[in-house]
N, C-alpha and C positions, 0 to 999 in steps of 0.2 A: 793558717796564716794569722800571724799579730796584727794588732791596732797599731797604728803609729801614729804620735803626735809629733807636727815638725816645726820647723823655726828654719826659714829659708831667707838668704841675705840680710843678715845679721851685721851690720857693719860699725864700725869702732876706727878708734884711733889707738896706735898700740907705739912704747919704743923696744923693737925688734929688731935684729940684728945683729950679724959677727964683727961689721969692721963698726971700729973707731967713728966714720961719720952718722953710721945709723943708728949709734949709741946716745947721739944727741938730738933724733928729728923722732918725729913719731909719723907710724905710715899705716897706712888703710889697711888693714883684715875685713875679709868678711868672712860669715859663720852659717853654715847649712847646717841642721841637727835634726837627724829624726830619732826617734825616741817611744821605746816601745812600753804600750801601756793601754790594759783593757778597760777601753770605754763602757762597756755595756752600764757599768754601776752607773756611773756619771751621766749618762745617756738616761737611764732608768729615772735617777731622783733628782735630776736637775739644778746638783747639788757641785760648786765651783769646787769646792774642798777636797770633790772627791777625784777633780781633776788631777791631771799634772799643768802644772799655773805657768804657761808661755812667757806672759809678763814677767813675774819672779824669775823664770831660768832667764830669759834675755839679758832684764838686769844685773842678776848675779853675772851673765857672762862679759856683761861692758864692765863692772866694777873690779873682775878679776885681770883684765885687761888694762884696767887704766891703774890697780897697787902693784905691779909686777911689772920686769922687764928678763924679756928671755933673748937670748942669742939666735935658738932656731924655733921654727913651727910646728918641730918635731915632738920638741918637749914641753912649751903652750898644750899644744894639739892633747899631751897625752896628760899633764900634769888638770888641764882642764876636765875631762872628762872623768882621771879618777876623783874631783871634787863633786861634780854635779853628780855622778851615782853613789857618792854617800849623802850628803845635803839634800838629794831629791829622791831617794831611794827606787835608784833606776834598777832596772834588768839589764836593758840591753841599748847603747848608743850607738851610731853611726856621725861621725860629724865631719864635715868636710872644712878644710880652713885654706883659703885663698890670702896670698898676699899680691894683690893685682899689680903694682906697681916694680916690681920683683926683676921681672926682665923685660926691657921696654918693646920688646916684638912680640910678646905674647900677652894675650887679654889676662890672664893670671899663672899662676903657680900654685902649689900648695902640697896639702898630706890630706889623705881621706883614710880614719883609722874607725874601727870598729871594735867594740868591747862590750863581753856579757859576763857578766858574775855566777 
């Protein structure tokens, strides 16, 4: 079994969307991410660097969110994920991305996609 370091309700303001009116409002994402990565070193020398930095992935993932505008979650979903496994030099993602507000009878919607190098 992997370590996992995760990043759970992750939430942002994004403009998403296919039509015309959600080309101009911006709407709630939130972001699950687990993220595989062996603690023992980090554990061992108690050394932040030797983590994977929660903080930095979080903000890299609001700041990619807030210079981009995509159509679907599909391709956020996946255009994200191959950024943070070059910039963070991941293994292996899982990230789930909700846009809650999506269909008003349902608590969310979304794509949970998974990728290893």
């Amino acid at each position: 079994m992997k370590d996992l370091v995760f990043i759970e309700g992750l939430k942002t303001q994004a403009v998403i969307g296919v039509y015309d009116w959600e080309k101009k409002i911006q709407q709630e994402l939130v972001f699950d991410l687990e993220m595989e990565h062996d603690n023992r070193v980090p554990a061992a020398t108690d050394d932040l660097s030797k983590t994977l930095d929660y903080e930095a992935i979080s903000n890299f993932i609001l700041a990619f969110c807030a210079e981009r505008q995509f159509e679907l979650i599909e391709t956020l979903a996946e255009r994200l994920v191959a950024e943070l496994i070059e910039n963070f030099t991941l293994s292996a993602v899982a990230l789930t991305l909700r846009k809650p507000a999506a269909v008003p009878a349902a608590n969310a919607v979304g794509v949970k996609i998974c990728r290893r190098v």
